[in-house]
One Martini backbone bead per residue (centre of mass of N, CA, C, O) as a GRO file, in nm:
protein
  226
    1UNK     BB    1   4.357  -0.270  -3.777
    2UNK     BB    2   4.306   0.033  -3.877
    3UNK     BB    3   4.319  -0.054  -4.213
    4UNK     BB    4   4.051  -0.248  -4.171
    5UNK     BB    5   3.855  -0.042  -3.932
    6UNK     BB    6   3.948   0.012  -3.684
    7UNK     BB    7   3.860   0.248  -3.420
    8UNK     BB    8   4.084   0.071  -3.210
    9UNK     BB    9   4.384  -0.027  -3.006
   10UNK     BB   10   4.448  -0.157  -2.762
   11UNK     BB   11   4.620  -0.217  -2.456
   12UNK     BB   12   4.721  -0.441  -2.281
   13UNK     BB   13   4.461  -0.491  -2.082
   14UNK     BB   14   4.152  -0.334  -1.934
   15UNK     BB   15   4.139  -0.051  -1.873
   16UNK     BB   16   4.014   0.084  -2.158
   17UNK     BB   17   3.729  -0.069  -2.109
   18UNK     BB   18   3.644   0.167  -1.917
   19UNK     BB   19   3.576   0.390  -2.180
   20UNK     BB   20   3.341   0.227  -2.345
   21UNK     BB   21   3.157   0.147  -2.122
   22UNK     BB   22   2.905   0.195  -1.997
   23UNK     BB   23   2.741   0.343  -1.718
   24UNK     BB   24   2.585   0.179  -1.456
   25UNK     BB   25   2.348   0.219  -1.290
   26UNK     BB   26   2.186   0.171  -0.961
   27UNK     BB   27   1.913   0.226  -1.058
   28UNK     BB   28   1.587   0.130  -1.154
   29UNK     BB   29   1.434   0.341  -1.099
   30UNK     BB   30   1.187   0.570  -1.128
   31UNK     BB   31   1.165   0.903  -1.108
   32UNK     BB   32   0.890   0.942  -1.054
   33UNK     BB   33   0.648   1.039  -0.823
   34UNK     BB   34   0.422   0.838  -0.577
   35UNK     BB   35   0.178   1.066  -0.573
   36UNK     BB   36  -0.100   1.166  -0.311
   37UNK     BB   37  -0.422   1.386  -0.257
   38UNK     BB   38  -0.726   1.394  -0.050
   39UNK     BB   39  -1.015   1.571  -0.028
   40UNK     BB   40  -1.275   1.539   0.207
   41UNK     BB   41  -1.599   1.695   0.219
   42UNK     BB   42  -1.898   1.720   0.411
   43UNK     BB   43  -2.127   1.672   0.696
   44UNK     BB   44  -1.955   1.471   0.854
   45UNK     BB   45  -1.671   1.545   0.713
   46UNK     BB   46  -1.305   1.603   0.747
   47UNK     BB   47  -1.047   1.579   0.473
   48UNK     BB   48  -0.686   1.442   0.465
   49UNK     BB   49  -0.492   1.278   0.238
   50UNK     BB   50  -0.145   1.109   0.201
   51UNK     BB   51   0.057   0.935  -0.062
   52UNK     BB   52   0.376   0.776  -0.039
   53UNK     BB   53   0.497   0.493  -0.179
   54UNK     BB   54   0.795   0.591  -0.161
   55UNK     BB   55   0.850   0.542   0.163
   56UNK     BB   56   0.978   0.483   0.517
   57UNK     BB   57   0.716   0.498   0.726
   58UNK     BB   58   0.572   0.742   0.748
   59UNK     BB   59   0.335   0.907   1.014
   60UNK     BB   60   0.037   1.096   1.002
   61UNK     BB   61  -0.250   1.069   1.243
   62UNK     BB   62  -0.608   1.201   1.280
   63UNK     BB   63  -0.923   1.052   1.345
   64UNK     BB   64  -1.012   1.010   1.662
   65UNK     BB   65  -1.016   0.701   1.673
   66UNK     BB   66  -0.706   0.547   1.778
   67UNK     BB   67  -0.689   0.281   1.657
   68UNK     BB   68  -0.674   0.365   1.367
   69UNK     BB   69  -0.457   0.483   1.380
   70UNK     BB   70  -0.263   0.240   1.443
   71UNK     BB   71  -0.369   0.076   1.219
   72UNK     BB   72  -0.246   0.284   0.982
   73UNK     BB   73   0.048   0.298   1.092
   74UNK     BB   74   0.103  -0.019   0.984
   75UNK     BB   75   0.075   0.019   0.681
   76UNK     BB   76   0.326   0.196   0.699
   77UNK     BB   77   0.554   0.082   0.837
   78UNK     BB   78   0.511  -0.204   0.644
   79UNK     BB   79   0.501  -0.080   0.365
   80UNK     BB   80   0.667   0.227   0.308
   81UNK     BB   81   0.462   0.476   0.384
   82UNK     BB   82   0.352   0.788   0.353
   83UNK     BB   83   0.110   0.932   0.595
   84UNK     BB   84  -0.138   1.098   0.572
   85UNK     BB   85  -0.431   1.206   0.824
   86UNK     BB   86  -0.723   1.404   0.836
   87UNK     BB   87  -0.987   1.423   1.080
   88UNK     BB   88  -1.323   1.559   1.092
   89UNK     BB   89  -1.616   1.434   1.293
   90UNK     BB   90  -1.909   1.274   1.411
   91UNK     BB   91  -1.866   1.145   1.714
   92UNK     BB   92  -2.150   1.209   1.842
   93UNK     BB   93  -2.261   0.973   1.711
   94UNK     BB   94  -2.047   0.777   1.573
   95UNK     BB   95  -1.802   0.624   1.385
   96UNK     BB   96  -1.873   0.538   1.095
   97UNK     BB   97  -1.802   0.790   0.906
   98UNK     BB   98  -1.520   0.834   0.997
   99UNK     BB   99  -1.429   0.522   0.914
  100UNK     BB  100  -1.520   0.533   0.620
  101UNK     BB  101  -1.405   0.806   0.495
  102UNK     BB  102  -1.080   0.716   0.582
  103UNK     BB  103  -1.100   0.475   0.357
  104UNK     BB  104  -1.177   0.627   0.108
  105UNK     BB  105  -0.931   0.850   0.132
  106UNK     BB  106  -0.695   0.636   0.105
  107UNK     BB  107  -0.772   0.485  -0.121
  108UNK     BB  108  -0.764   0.718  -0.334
  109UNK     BB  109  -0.473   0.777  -0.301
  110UNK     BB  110  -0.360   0.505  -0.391
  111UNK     BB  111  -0.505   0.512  -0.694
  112UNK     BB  112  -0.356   0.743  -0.789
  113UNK     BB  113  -0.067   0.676  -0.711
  114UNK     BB  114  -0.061   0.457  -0.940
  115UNK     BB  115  -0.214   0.540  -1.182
  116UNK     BB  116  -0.121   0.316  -1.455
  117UNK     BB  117  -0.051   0.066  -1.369
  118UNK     BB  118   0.289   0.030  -1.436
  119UNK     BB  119   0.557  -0.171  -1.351
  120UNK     BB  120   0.425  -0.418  -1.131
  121UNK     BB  121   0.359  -0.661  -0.996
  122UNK     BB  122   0.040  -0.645  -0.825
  123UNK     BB  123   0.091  -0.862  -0.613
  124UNK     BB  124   0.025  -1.004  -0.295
  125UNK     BB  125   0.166  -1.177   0.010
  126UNK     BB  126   0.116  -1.188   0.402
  127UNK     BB  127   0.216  -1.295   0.673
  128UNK     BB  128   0.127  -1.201   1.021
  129UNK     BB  129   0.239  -1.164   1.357
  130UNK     BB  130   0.088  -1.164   1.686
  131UNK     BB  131   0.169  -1.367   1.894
  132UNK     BB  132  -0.122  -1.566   1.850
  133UNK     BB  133  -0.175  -1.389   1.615
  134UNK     BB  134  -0.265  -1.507   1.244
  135UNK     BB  135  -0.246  -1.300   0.938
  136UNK     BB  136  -0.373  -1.281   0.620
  137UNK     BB  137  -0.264  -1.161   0.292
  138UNK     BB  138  -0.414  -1.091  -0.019
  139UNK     BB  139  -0.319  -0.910  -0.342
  140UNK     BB  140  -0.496  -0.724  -0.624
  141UNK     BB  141  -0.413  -0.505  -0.887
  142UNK     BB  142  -0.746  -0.491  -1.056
  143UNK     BB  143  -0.939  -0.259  -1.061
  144UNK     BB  144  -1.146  -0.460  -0.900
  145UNK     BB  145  -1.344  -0.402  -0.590
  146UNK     BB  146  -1.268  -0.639  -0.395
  147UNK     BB  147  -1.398  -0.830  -0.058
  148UNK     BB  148  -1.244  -1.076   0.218
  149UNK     BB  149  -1.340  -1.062   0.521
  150UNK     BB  150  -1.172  -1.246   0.847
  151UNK     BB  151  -1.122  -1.223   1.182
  152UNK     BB  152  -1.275  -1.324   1.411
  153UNK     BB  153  -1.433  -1.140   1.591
  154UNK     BB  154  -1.578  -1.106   1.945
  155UNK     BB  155  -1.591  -0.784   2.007
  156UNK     BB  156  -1.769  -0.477   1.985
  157UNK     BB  157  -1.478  -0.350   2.098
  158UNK     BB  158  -1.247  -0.143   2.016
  159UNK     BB  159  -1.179   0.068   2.169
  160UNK     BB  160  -1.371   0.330   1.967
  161UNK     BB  161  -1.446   0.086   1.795
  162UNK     BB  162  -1.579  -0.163   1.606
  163UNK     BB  163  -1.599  -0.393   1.457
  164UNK     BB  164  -1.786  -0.378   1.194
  165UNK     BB  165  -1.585  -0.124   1.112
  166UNK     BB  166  -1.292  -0.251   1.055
  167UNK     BB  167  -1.409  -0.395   0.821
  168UNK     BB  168  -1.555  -0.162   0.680
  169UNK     BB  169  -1.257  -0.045   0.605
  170UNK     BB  170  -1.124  -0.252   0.421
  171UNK     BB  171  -1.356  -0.233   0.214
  172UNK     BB  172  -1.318   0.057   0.142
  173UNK     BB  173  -1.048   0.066   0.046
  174UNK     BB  174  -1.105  -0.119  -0.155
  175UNK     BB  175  -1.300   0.026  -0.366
  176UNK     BB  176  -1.082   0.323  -0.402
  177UNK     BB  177  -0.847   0.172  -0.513
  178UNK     BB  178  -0.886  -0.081  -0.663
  179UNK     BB  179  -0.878  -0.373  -0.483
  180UNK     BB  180  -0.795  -0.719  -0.426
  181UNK     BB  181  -0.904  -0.820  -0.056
  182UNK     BB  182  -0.778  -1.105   0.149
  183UNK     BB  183  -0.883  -1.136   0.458
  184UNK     BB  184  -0.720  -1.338   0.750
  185UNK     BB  185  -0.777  -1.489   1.054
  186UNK     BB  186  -0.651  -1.785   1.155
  187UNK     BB  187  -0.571  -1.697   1.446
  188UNK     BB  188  -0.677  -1.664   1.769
  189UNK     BB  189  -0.773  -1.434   2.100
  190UNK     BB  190  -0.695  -1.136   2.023
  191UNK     BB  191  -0.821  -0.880   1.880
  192UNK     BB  192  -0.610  -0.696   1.850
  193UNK     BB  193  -0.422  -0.889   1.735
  194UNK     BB  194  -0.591  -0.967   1.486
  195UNK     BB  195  -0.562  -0.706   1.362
  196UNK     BB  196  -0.286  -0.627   1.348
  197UNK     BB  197  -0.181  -0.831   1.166
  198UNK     BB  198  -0.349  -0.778   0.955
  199UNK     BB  199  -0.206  -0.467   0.896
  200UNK     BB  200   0.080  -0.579   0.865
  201UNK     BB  201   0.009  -0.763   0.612
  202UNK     BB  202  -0.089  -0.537   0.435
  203UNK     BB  203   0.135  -0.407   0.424
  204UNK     BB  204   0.347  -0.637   0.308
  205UNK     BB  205   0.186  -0.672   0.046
  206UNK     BB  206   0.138  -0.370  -0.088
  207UNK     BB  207   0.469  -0.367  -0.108
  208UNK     BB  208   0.470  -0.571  -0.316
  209UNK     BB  209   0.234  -0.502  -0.549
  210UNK     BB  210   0.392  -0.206  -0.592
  211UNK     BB  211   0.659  -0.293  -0.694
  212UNK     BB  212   0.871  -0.277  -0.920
  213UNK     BB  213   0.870  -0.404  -1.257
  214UNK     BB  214   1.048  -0.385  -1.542
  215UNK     BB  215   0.889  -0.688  -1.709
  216UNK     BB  216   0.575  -0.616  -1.671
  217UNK     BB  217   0.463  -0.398  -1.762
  218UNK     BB  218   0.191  -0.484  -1.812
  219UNK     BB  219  -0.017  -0.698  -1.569
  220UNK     BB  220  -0.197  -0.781  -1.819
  221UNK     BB  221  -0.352  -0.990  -2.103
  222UNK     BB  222  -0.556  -0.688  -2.165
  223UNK     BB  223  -0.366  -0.437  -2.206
  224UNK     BB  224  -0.488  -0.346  -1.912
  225UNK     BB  225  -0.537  -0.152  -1.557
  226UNK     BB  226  -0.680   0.136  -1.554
   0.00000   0.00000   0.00000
């Protein structure tokens, strides 16, 4: 075999051909780290945020809120997102400036952090209940800012947060994220329980959209997605 040409000649069993099969990777993630942070200052508040995008659902979150805090907490630990956020804000004017400046530097954290948004799946979608309540949550990272949310909220305040605020927090992130999200809670009794769903529905779509796929390239028939 040697004299018409072969490189080599194995000895019977299969042990030589584990020195020519090149060794392959147990990762196939890139190596990229998709972190961003965001520092917003304004007269009303005072803000940084941070996301690691690939990381184990730690947050350290103090946005003055507490019921905020809870929920942003939410989408980390069920996103597996590490998320910094610290707000000084105007809370004796009363919450909007700080919830909604909150959500518009988170949201920017995240679509920085998505970068030039190739090889992820792009889709989520994830049911997630609370007990008696039931919300589900859909998202495509379309580079397109919209939102369409429906909690069916009956109380007028949640902890020290309005209601029509907690919505207006998740319109603010869909807009600097720059992704189409559509919340919705389908049943439920308890308000609490009605956003918390939502909020871990969140955290489980986004986890889903932002994932790895190798053979997405661009994720969009448009050949941009960015």
């Amino acid at each position: 075999l040697l004299s018409v040409g072969a490189i080599s000649v194995m000895k019977p069993g299969l042990s030589e051909l584990l020195d020519i099969i090149p060794s392959l990777s147990i990762s196939t993630l890139p190596s990229i780290k998709r972190f961003s942070e965001v520092k917003r200052q304004t007269k009303e508040t005072s803000i940084y945020a941070s996301v690691l995008l690939d990381g184990t659902g730690i947050s350290n979150i103090s946005t003055g809120l507490g019921f905020l805090d809870h929920m942003f907490s939410q989408l980390s630990k069920h996103g597996r997102f590490d998320i910094n956020l610290e707000c000084k804000g105007d809370l004796h004017i009363d919450d909007h400036h700080t919830a909604e400046d909150c959500a518009l530097a988170l949201g920017e954290a995240f679509d920085k952090a998505l970068g030039k948004r190739e090889g992820i799946t792009r889709f989520g979608l994830a049911v997630c209940p609370l007990d008696e309540a039931l919300s589900r949550v859909v998202i495509d990272i379309s580079s397109r800012p919209h939102s369409v949310i429906d909690l069916q909220l009956t109380r007028e305040m949640i902890g020290s947060i309005s209601s029509e605020m907690i919505i207006h927090v998740l319109q603010s992130f869909a807009s600097t994220s720059r992704i189409t999200l559509h919340v919705t809670n389908l049943y439920g009794v308890n308000n609490h329980h009605k956003v918390e769903s939502a909020f871990k529905a969140l955290g489980v779509a986004m986890r889903q959209a932002v994932s790895y796929d190798k053979t997405a390239g661009i994720p969009s028939t448009k050949g941009v997605l960015s």
